[in-house]
N, C-alpha and C positions, 0 to 999 in steps of 0.2 A: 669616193664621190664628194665633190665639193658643190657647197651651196651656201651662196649670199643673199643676205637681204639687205638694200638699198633702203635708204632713208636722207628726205633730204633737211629732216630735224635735227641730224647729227652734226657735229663739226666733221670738214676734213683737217685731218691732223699728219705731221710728216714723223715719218721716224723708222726704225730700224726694224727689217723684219713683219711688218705688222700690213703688208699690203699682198696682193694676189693678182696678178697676170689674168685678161682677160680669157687667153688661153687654156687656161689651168681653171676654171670654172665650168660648173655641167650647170646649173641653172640659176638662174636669179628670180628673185622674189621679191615684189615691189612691196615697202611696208608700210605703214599710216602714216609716216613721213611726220608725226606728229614734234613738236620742239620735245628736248632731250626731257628730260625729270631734273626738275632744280632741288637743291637741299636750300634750307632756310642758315641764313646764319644771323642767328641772333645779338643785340649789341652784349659785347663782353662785361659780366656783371665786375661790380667793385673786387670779388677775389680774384675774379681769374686778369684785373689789370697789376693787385699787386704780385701775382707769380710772374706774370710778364716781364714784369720791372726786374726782378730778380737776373729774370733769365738772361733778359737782353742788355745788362749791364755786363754779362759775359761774351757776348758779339762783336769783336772787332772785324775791320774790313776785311775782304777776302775771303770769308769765312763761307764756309759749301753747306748749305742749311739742308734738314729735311723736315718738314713739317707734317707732324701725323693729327687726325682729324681731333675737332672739337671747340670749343672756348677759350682756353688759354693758348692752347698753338697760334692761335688765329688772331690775340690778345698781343704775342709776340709780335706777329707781324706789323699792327698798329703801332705797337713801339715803334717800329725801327723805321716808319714810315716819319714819323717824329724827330727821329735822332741825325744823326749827321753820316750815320755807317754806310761804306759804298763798297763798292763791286764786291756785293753778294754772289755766291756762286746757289746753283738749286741742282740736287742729286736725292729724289725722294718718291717713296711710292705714289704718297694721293697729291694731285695737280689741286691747289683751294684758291678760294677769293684772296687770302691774305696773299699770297705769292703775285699771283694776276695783278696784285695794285702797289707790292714792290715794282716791279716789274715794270709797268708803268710810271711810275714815277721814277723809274731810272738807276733805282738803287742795286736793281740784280741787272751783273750785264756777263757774269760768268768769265772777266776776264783772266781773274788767277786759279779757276781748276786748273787741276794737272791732267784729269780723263772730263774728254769731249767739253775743253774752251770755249766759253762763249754760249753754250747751249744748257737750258732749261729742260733737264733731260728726268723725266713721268713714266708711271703707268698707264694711269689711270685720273679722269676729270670728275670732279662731283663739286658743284655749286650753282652760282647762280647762271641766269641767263649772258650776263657781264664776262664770266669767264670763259665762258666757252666758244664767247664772239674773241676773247685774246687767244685762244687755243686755233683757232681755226684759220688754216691757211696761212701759218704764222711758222716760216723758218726756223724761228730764234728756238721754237719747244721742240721737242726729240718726246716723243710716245715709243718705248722701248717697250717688249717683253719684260714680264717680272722676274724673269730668273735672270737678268743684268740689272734691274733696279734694285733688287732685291738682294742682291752676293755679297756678303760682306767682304770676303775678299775683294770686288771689287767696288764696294762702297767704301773703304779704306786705302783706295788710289789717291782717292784725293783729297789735300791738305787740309786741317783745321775744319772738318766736320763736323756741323753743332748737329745732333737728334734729339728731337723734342718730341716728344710723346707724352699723354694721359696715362693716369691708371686708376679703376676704381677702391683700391685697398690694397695696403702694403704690413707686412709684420713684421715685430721688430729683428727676425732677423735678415729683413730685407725683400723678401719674395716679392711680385710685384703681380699681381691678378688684376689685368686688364680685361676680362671679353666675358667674365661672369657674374652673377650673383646668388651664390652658391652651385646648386645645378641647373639656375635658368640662364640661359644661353641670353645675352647682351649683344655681344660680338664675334667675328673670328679674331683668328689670333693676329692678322695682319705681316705686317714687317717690321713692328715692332721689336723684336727680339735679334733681328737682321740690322736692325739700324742701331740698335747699342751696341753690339758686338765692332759693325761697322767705324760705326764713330769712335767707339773707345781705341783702334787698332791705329786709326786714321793719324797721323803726326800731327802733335798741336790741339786732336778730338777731343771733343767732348759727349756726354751722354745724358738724357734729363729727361726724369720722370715728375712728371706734375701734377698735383691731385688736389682738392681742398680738404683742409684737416676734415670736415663735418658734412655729413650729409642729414636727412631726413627718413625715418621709417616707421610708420602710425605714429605719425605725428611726434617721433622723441627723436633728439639730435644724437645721430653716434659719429663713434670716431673713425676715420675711414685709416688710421694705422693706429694697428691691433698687437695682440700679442699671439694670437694664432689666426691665420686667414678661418672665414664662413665655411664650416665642413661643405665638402663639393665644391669649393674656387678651384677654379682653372689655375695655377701658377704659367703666367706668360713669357715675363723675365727671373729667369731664377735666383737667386741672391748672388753668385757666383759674378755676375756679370751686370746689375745697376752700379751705377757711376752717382750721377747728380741726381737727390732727391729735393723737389719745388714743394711747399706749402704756403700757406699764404703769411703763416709765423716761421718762414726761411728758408734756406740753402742749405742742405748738409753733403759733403763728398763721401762716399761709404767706401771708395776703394781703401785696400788696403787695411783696413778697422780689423780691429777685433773684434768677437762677438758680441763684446759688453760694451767696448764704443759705437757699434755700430747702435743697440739698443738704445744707448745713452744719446748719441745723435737724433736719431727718430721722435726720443719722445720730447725733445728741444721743439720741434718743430710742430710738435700735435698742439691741436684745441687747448688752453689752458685747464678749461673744465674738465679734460682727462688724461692730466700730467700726473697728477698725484700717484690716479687708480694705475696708472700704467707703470710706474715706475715700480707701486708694490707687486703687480704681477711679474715684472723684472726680476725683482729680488728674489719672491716665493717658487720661481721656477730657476733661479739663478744661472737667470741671464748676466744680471751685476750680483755681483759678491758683496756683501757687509760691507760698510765700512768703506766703499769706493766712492769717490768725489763724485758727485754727478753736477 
């Protein structure tokens, strides 16, 4: 049995798979018709412009972005709204304001993907009122199913794929715990772990997780890379598979590292204020060995 509910607060959107034959319908259900739920996006504070910077000095043209939710994603797309970079391609789970005002201003026109040219191809919209009016009745986007937004196999079709993604706490040897804090549930897991895989496979890809060294909890700053993730984190990207790690003290590449450069990268890039204590937890569980250069 099939059964829709109508709404005329929604956008209509085009795209693959995702419509149903009036045929093929047993009954319709008129809804509140109420406008869609906006998320607020707030202006990007001073870190998440300098992780921006970082990131989108590695964005050249042509490049097939995927933007995952939050502040610095969103941070990126200001940049490049700024910069001179053109024919963005977009292949990403969540549809955001940052995209919407590329997009608009002409800088994504999807001319050099190699899978579906020309099209801004989503799961899924979450933002303002502003987005949802470029979503709607708008050719140019593709609203697919997530198990094609989502495949890394086939999110790796197409060339020079940046993913950008958050994460709240990363250890030093890499693990990347996005969607917990401890065992309080934040988030799901997303497409995160689809879109580094994705992008790393992608020719020319790249992969980037982005966090602020520091957060707040009763009032004391800690360091959001540890030397063991919060007993109970989720692990979302496994160390196996982060690529580009963003903090707002740098850029480190963890592919290929060793354990002890990979540890010795991370705590380059933490809080000043807990370089020191990090590095002796390094040593005492010897992550770095005596005597190695750090």
């Amino acid at each position: 049995m099939v059964i829709v509910e109508v709404s005329r607060g929604l956008p209509y959107v085009y795209g693959d798979g995702n419509g149903a034959h009036l045929s093929e319908v047993d009954y319709i259900v008129e809804g509140d018709h109420e406008p869609a739920p906006e998320l607020p996006n707030p202006p990007p504070t001073e870190i998440d412009r300098t992780v921006a910077r970082l990131i989108a000095s590695e964005i050249d043209d042509g490049a097939c972005l995927q933007i995952g939710i939050g502040g610095m994603p969103n941070a990126v797309c200001k940049l490049l709204l700024e910069s001179g970079v053109l024919d963005l391609g977009v292949h990403t789970e969540m549809l955001t304001d940052g995209i919407a005002e590329l997009y608009q201003a002409g800088r994504i026109t999807g001319a050099r993907k190699t899978l579906d040219p020309g099209k801004i191809v989503y799961t899924f919209a979450l933002g303002s009122r502003a987005l949802y009016a470029v979503a709607d009745r708008n050719s140019d986007l593709c609203c697919n199913q997530v198990d094609y937004t989502n495949s890394p196999h086939i999110i790796m079709q197409n060339d020079r794929v940046v993913a950008i993604n958050n994460t709240t706490q990363i250890d030093l040897q890499r693990q990347a715990a996005s969607e917990s804090d401890g065992h309080r549930h934040i988030s799901g897991t997303g497409g995160q772990l689809q879109f580094v895989r994705g992008g790393y496979a992608s020719k020319g890809g790249e992969s980037f997780i982005c966090l602020s060294s520091t957060y707040c909890k009763q009032g004391e700053p800690r360091s959001r890379i540890v030397l063991d993730l919060t007993p109970g984190n989720i692990v979302t990207t496994p160390r196996s598979d982060v690529m580009y790690v963003v903090a707002e003290y740098g850029m480190v590449n963890l592919k290929g590292k060793s354990v002890a450069e990979r540890a010795k990268a991370l705590i380059s890039i933490a809080h000043p204020d807990f370089r020191e204590h990090l590095e002796r937890q390094a040593y005492d569980h010897r992550l770095i060995l005596h005597g190695a250069s750090f």
